[in-house]
N, C-alpha and C positions, 0 to 999 in steps of 0.2 A: 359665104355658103349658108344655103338654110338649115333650121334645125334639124329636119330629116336627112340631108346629105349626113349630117354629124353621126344620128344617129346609127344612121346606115355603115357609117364609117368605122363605127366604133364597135359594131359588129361583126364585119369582115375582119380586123384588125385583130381582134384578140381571137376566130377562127383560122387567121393564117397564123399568129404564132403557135397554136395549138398544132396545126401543119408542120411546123418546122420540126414541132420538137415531138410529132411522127414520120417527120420523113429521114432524120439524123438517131445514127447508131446509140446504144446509151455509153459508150466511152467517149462520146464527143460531145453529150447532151449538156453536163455541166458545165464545161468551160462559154459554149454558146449561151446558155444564159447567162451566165454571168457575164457577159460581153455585152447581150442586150439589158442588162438588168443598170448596168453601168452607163450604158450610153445613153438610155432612155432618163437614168434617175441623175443625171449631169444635166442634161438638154431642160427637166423640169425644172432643179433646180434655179438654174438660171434663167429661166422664162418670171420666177414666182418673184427670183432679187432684181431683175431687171425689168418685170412688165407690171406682175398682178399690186408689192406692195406698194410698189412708189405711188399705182393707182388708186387702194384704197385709204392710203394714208395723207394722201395731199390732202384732205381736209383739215388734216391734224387735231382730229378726234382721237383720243388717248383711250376712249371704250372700246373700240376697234382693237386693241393689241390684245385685249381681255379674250377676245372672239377667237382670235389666233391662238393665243394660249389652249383656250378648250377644245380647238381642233387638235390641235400638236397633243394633248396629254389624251386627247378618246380616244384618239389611233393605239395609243400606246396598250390602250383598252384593247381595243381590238386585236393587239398583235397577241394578247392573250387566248382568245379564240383561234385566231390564222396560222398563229407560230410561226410569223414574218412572211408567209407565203406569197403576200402582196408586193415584198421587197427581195425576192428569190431566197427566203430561205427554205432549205428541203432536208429536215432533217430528221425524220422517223423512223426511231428504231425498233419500234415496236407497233405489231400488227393486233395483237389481242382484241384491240376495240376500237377495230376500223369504222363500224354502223356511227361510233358515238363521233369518233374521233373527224368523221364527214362529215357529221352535222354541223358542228361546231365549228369547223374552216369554213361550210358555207353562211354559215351565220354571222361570222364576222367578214368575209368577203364581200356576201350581200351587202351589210349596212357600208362596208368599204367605197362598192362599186357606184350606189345609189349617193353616198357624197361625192363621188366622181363628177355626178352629174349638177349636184349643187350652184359650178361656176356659170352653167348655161342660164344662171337667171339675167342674163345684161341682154337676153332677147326678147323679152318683155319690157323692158326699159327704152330701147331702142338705142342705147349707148355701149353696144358691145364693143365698138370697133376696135380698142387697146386689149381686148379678152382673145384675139383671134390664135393667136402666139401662146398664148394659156392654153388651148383647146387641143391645140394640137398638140400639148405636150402631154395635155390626159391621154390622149390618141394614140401618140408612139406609146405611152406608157402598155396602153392596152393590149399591145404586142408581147411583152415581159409577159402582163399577166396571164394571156392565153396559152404561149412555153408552158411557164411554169407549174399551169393548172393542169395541163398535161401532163407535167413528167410528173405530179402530184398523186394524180388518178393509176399513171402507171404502178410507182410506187406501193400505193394501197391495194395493188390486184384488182384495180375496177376492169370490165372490160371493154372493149374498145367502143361497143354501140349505147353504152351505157355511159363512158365516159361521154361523150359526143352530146348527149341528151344532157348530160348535168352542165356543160361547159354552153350549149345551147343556151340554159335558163340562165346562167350567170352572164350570160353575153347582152341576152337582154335588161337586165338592173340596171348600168349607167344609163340607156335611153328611157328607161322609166322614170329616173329620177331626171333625168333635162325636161319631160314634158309632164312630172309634177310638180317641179317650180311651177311652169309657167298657168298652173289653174289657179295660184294663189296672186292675183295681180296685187294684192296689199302689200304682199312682200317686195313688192320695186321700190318698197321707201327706207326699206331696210336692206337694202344690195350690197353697202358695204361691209354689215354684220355678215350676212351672209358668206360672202366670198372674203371677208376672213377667216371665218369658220373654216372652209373649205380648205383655205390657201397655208392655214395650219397644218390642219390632217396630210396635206400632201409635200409640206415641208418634213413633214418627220417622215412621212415614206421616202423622200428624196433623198433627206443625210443620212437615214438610215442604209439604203445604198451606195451609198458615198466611202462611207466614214466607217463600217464594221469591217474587220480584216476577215478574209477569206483563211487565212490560218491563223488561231489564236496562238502558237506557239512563236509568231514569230512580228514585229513591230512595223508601219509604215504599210505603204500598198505597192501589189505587186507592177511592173512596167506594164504588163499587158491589160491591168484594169486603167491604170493611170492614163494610156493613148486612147481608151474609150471615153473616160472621163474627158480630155481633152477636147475628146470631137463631139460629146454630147454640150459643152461650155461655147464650144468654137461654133457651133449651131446654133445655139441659143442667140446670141452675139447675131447671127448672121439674119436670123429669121426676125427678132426684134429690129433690127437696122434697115431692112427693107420697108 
């Protein structure tokens, strides 16, 4: 596919999540994200162990791991602005200082969303074809985040043509960052840093869905995340194999 189908894709993608999670009651809203929050952050991560690092480590450059590291610990950054919103978390209990408390989600969602777009630098290279399986797991991913950002906005009393316009602009960030890689052609000497960096930040979004319990009172995960997680692993498996 070219970079505009992607683009395009990744647009629709997180407006139909944002659909779901206006067309479903809110006593059903949470369990559905967290279904999709599961399946989508199983599917990445197995795309990132089975496709992105085998590919940027076969060179067995050891500065490369450095790249990853600083992806994996900015997120962490960022989940300080988001409040894990990126990885379904929704949990504000307090409305006092909703203006501030908006800014700051989108501030770190932006920069979120724009390293989304980071891994599309292998089409200036002409050597994407092992990244296509990557792509599309930012893509399902973009479904979670358009849910999410919805029941987000519901949550804070945004209203609904208002929410639409903010979830609009954030819809556009990943394709903004796919086609500003691609004006820096200097950077196709540097693809691996790159798409470590990248392949970091979206490992910690991915175990971070994985691996936090849905109730801290009580140890392990529940059956009903653990058959999403299955079928987002048993996907991964399926679409790398092809």
């Amino acid at each position: 596919m070219s970079l505009l189908v992607y683009a395009i894709l990744c647009l629709v993608l997180i407006f139909a999540g944002a659909g779901l999670a206006a067309f479903f009651d809110q006593s059903n809203r949470r369990k559905i994200v967290q279904g999709i929050q599961s399946l989508s952050g199983a599917f990445l991560f197995g795309i990132l162990i089975l496709e992105l690092f085998p590919a940027i480590f076969k060179t067995h450059n050891h500065t490369i791991g450095i790249f990853v590291l600083i992806g994996f610990f900015l997120q962490i950054g960022i989940d300080v602005l988001t409040g894990g919103v990126e990885h379904g978390h929704i949990h504000f209990h307090e409305h006092n200082h909703k203006k501030s408390m908006l800014v700051s989600l989108f501030i770190g969602l932006g920069v979120h969303a724009v390293f989304d777009g980071l891994p599309f630098v292998g089409f200036m290279t002409g050597t994407d074809n092992h990244l296509h399986s990557v792509y599309t797991g930012i893509l399902l991913h973009k479904i979670a985040e358009g849910f999410t950002l919805y029941l987000v906005m519901n949550l804070l009393g945004i209203s609904r043509w208002r929410s639409i316009g903010l979830i609009l602009v954030f819809a556009f960030l990943t394709p903004i960052g796919m086609y500003l890689i691609q004006k820096f052609p200097d950077l196709s000497s540097t693809m691996s840093y790159i798409l470590a960096f990248s392949g970091g930040s979206l490992l910690h979004v991915a175990i971070t869905i994985l691996f936090e319990s849905e109730n801290l009172h009580h140890h392990g995960i529940a059956w009903r995340k653990l058959i999403w997680i299955i079928a987002g692993i048993g996907l991964s498996i399926l679409i790398v194999s092809v």
